[in-house]
N, C-alpha and C positions, 0 to 999 in steps of 0.2 A: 216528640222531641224536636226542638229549634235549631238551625244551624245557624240561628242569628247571635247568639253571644259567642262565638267560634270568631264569626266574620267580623266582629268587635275589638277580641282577644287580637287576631292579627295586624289590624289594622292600628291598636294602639304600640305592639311593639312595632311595627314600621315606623311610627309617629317617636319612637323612643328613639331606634337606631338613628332618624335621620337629625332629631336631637345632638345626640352624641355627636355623631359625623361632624355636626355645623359646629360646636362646642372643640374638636379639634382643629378646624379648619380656621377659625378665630384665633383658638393658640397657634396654630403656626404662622399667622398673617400678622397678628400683634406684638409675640414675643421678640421678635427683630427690633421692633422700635421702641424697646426695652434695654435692648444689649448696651454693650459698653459702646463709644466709638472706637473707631480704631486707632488713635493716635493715644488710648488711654484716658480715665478723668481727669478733669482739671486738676492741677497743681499748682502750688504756690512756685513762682521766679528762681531761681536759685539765687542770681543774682539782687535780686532786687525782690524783696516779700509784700510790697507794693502793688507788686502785678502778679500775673497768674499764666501759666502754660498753658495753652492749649491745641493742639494737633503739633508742638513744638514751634510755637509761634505765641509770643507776647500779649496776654489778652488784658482788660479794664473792665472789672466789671463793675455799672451804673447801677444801685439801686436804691432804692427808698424805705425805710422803716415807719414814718411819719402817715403813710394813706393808710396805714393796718392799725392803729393808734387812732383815726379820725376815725373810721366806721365802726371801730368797737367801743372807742369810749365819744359819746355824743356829746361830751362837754369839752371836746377839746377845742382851742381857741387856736384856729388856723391863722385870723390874719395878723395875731401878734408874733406866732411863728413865723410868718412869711414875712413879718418885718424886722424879725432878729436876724432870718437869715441873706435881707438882703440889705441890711443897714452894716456901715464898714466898719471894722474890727480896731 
C-alpha cells in the first residue's frame, strides 16, 4: 500500500483552504470600494434639479450618450452631428 495518494489528498485540501483564505481576503479588501460614500448617493439639488448633491456640495455632471451610439451603430454620421451641434441655434 502507497502513502502517496494520502500526501495528495492533504496537499489538495491545503490548496483548497488557501483558496478560500485568499477568496475572503479579496472580499474584505474589495467590498469597501463598493460601499456607499459617506456623505450618501448622489441626489438631485433640492433647490435646483439641474444639479445634483453630492458629499452636500453642488455637483454637474458632464456626460455623453453620442460615443455609445457611434461604436454600436457603425452608420452613424458623426461629422454632421458635430456640425449640428456646433452650428448656432
Amino acid at each position: 500500500m502507497s502513502l502517496q495518494p494520502t500526501i495528495a489528498f492533504k496537499k489538495r485540501d491545503v490548496m483548497i483552504e488557501s483558496i478560500r483564505a485568499l477568496g475572503l481576503l479579496l472580499v474584505l479588501v474589495i467590498a469597501p470600494v463598493f460601499a456607499e460614500p459617506p456623505g450618501g448617493p448622489l441626489k438631485l439639488h433640492p433647490a435646483n434639479p439641474h444639479y445634483c448633491l453630492f458629499n452636500g456640495q453642488a455637483t454637474i455632471l458632464i456626460t455623453s450618450t453620442e460615443y455609445y451610439g457611434a461604436v454600436v451603430n457603425l452608420d452613424f454620421d458623426y461629422v454632421t452631428k458635430a456640425e449640428k451641434r456646433t452650428s448656432p441655434k
